[in-house]
C-alpha positions as CSV (number, residue, x, y, z in Angstrom):
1,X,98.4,89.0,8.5
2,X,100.2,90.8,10.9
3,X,101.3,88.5,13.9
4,X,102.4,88.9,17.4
5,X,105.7,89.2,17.0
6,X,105.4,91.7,14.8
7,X,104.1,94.0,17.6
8,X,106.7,93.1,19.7
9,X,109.4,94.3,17.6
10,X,107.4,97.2,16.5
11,X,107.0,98.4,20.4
12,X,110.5,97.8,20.9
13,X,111.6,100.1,18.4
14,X,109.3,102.4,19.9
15,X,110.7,102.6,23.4
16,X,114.3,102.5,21.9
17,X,114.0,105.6,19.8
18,X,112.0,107.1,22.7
19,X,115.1,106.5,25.1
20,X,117.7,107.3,22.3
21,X,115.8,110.6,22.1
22,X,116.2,111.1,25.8
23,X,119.5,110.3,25.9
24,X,120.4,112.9,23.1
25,X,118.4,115.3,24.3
26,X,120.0,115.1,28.0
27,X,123.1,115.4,26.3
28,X,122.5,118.3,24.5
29,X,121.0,120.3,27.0
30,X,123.2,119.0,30.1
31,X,125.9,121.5,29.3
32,X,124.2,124.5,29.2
33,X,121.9,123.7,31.8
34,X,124.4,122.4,34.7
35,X,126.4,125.4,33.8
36,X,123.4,128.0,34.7
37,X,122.1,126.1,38.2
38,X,126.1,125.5,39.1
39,X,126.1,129.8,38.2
40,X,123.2,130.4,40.4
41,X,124.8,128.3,43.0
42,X,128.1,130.1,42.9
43,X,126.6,133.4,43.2
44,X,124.2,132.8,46.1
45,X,127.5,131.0,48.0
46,X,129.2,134.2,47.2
47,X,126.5,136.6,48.3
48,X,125.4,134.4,51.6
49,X,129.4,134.8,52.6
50,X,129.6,138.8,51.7
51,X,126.4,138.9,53.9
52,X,127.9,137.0,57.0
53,X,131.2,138.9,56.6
54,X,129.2,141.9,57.1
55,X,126.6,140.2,60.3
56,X,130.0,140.0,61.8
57,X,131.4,142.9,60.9
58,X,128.4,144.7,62.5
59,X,128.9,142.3,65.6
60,X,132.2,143.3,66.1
61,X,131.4,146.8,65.3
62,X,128.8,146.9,68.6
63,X,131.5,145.4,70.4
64,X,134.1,147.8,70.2
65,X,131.1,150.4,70.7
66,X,130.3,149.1,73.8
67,X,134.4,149.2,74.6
68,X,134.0,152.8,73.6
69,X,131.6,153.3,76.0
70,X,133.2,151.8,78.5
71,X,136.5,153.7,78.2
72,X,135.0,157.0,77.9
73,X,133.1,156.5,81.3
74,X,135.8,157.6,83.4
75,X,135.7,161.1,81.0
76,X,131.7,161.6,81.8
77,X,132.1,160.1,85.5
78,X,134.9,160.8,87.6
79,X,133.9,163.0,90.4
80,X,130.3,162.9,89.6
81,X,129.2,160.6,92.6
82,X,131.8,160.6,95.4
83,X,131.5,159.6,98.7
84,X,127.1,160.0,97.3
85,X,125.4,156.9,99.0
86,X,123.8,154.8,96.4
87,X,121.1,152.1,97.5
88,X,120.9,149.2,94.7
89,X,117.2,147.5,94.7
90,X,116.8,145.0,92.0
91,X,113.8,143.6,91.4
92,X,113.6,139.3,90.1
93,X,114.5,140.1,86.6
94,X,116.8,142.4,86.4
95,X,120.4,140.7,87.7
96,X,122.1,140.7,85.0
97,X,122.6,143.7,84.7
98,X,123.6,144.3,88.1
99,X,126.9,144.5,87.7
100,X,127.0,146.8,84.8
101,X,125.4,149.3,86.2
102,X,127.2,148.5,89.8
103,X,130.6,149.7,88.4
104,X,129.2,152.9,86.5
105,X,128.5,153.7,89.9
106,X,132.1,152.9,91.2
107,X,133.7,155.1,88.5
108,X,131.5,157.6,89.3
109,X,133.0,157.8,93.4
110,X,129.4,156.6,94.4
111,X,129.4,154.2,97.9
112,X,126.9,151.7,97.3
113,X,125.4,150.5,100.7
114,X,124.2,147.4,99.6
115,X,122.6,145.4,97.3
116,X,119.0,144.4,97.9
117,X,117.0,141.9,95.5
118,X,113.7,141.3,95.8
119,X,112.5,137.4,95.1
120,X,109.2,136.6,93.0
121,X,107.6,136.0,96.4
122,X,107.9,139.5,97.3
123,X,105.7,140.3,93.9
124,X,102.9,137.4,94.4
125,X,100.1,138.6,95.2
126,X,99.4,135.2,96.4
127,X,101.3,135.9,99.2
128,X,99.6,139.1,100.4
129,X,98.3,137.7,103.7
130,X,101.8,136.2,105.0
131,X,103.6,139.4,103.3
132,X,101.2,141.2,105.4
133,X,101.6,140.1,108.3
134,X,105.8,140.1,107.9
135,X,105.7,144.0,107.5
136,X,103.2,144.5,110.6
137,X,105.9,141.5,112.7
138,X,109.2,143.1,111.6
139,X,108.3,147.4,112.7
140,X,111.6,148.1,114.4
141,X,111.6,150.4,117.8
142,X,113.4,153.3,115.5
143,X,110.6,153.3,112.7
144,X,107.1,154.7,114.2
145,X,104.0,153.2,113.2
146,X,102.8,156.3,112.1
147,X,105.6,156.3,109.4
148,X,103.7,153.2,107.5
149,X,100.4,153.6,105.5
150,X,97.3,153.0,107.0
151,X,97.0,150.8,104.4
152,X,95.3,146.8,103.4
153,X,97.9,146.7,100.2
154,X,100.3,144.4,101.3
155,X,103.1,145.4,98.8
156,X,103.0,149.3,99.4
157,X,102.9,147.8,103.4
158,X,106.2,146.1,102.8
159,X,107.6,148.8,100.2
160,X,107.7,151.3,102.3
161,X,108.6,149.6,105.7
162,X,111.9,148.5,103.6
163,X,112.5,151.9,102.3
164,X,112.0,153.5,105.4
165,X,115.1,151.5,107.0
166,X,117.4,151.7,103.7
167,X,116.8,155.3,102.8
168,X,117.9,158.2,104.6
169,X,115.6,159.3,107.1
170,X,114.8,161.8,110.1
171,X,115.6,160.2,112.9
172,X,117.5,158.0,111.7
173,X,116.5,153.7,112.2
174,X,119.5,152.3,113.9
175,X,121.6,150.0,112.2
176,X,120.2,147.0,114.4
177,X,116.8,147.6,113.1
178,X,117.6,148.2,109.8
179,X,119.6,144.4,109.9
180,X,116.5,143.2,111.5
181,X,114.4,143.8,109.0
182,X,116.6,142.7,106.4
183,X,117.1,139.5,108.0
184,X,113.3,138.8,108.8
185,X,112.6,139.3,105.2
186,X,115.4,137.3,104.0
187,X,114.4,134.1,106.1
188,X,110.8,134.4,104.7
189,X,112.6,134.2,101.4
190,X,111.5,137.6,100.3
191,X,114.5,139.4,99.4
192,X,118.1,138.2,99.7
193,X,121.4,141.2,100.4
194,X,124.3,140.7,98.5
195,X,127.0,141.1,101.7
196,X,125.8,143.3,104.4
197,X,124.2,146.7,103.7
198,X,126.8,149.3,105.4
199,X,123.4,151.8,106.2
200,X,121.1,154.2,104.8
201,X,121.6,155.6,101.2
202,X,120.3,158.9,99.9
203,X,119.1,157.5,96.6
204,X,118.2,154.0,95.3
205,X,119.0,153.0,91.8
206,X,116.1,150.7,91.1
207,X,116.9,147.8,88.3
208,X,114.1,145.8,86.8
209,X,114.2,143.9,83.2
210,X,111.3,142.7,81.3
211,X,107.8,142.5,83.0
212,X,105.6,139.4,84.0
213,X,103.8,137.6,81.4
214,X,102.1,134.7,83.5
215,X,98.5,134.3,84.8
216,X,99.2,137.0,87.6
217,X,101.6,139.1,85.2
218,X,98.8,142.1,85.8
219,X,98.9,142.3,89.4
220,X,102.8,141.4,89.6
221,X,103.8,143.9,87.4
222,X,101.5,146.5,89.3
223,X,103.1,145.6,92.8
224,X,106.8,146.7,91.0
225,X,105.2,149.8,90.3
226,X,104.3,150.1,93.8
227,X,107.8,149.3,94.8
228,X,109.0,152.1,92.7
229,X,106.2,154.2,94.2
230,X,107.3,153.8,98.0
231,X,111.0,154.3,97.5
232,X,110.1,157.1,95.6
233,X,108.6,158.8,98.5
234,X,111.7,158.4,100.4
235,X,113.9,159.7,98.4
236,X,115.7,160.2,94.7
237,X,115.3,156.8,92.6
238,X,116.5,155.8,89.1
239,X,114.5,153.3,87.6
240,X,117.2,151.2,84.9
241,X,115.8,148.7,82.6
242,X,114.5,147.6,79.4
243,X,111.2,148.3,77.1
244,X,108.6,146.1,76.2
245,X,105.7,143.9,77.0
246,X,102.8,144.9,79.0
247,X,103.3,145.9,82.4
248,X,106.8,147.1,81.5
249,X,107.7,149.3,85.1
250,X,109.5,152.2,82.5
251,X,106.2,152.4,80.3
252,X,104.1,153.0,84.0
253,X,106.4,154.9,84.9
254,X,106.9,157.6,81.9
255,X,102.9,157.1,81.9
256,X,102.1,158.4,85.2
257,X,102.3,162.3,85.1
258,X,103.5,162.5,88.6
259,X,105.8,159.7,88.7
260,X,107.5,161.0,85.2
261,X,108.6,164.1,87.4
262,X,109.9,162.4,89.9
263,X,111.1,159.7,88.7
264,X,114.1,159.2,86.2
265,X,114.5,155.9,83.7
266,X,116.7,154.7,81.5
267,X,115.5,152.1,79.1
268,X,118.7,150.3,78.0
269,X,120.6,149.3,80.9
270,X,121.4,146.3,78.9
271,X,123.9,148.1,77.2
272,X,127.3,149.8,78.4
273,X,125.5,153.0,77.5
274,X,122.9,152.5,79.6
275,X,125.1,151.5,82.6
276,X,126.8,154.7,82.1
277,X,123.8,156.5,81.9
278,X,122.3,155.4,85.1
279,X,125.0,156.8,87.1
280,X,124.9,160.0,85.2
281,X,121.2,159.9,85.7
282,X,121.9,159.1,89.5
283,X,123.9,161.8,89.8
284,X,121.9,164.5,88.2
285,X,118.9,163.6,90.9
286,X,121.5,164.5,93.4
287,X,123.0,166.7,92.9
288,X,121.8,169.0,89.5
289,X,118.2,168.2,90.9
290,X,116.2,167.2,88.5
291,X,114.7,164.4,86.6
292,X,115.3,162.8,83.0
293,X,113.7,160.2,81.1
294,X,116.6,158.5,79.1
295,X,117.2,155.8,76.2
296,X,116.3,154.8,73.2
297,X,112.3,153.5,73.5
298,X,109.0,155.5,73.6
299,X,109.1,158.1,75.8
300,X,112.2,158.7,76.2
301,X,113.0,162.6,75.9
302,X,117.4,162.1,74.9
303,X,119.9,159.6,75.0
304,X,121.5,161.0,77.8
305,X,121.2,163.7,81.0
306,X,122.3,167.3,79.4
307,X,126.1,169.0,81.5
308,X,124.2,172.1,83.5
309,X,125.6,175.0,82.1
């Protein structure tokens, strides 16, 4: 009869070949094995470094294209701009790339009169009433009623009182009124003036970056475009941002067939090559007279304003 203890040592050579087996087995295959994973390993180490050699080889390559740039502006725009009175308007996301586009303009010879940046409140609509109400308050003695739209739109109210007294215009609004209005809609926290504006300019260069994208991003973005639409009348403007999102003032702009030949955009000011560009396209409203939609994005008709012959 087979007893108890019989199983016991039966099952216990059971599990002890079983693990033996294993243990053989692992041996046998572990060479081969951990040689092929630690292969795969070496070669994905090697091609994730070739691949971040070359992310920054490219990153250094952009670099020194934008330093290219840079150095060739005083080539393209020495002489193009001087003594040309330049108005800066920036609108609440567009200041960083103020500066860029603020020194173009210096290489070019261009005076800019001053820097003006319009505040989120001044886009609100939310604030039509008050804004309203500002524009009607602040009418300086040297700007006539009748130059202001018979109008219940707040914005083109306010857009064109402001360009009125920081574009050139016939007769001229005396410096005290211009600062007047300045300073009313500074204290209301509409716009704030980087320094003093020395007087009127003959064209604006208008910056603006990406559009709205809250709850009153429709009607925000629309009261930019009227913005762009006021200064317009009075004069030459550049509009210099960048593409993309709805509402995006370029897009409006290179969509409106009147505004597209009036109007001249460049959609990469956030480059050196769009810096440049905005002065060249600054100066060839002035003085070749005529209009240019610039960039790299839809609608854009070349990278850059053609030499006259």
């Amino acid at each position: 009869m087979i007893n108890f203890r019989y199983h016991v040592v039966s099952l216990t050579a059971v599990f002890l070949a079983l693990a033996i087996g294993l243990v053989v087995g692992t041996a046998a295959l572990n060479g081969p094995a951990a040689d092929a994973l630690n292969e795969t390993v070496n070669s994905l180490r090697k091609s994730n470094s070739q691949l971040r050699d070359q992310l920054d080889g490219l990153a250094v390559e952009q670099n020194r294209k934008d330093d290219y740039v840079a150095e060739s502006a005083p080539y393209l725009l020495t002489g193009k701009l001087t003594s040309r009175r330049i108005l800066i308007v920036v609108m609440p996301s567009g200041r960083e790339f103020v500066d860029g586009v603020t020194k173009q303009l210096g290489v070019a010879g261009a005076k800019v009169t001053g820097t003006v940046a319009l505040n989120d409140k001044f886009t609100d609509p939310s604030n039509d009433s008050e804004l309203m109400e500002l524009a009607e308050n602040a009418l300086p003695p040297s700007v006539p009623a009748t130059a202001l739209p018979s109008s219940s739109d707040a914005q083109e109210l306010a857009s064109t009182l402001l360009s009125a007294v920081l574009m050139d215009r016939t007769p001229a609004v005396a410096t005290a009124d211009m600062n007047s209005v300045l300073t009313a809609f500074n204290k209301a926290g509409y716009l704030s003036v980087d320094g003093k504006v020395s007087g009127p300019a003959e064209a604006a260069v208008i910056i603006s970056g990406m559009p709205y994208t809250d709850t009153s991003a429709s009607d925000k973005n629309s009261n930019v475009q009227t913005t762009v639409v006021q200064f317009d009348k009075a004069g030459p403007v550049v509009v210099a941002g960048v593409l993309g999102g709805d509402g995006n003032v370029i897009s409006a702009v290179r969509a409106d067939p009147a505004l597209v030949k009036s109007v001249s955009t460049v959609d990469d000011v956030n480059t050196a090559q769009g810096q440049v560009v905005s002065a060249l396209a600054t100066w060839e409203q002035l003085v070749v007279g005529k209009t240019g939609q610039y960039g790299v994005g839809s609608g854009a008709t070349t990278l850059m304003p053609k030499m006259p012959a």
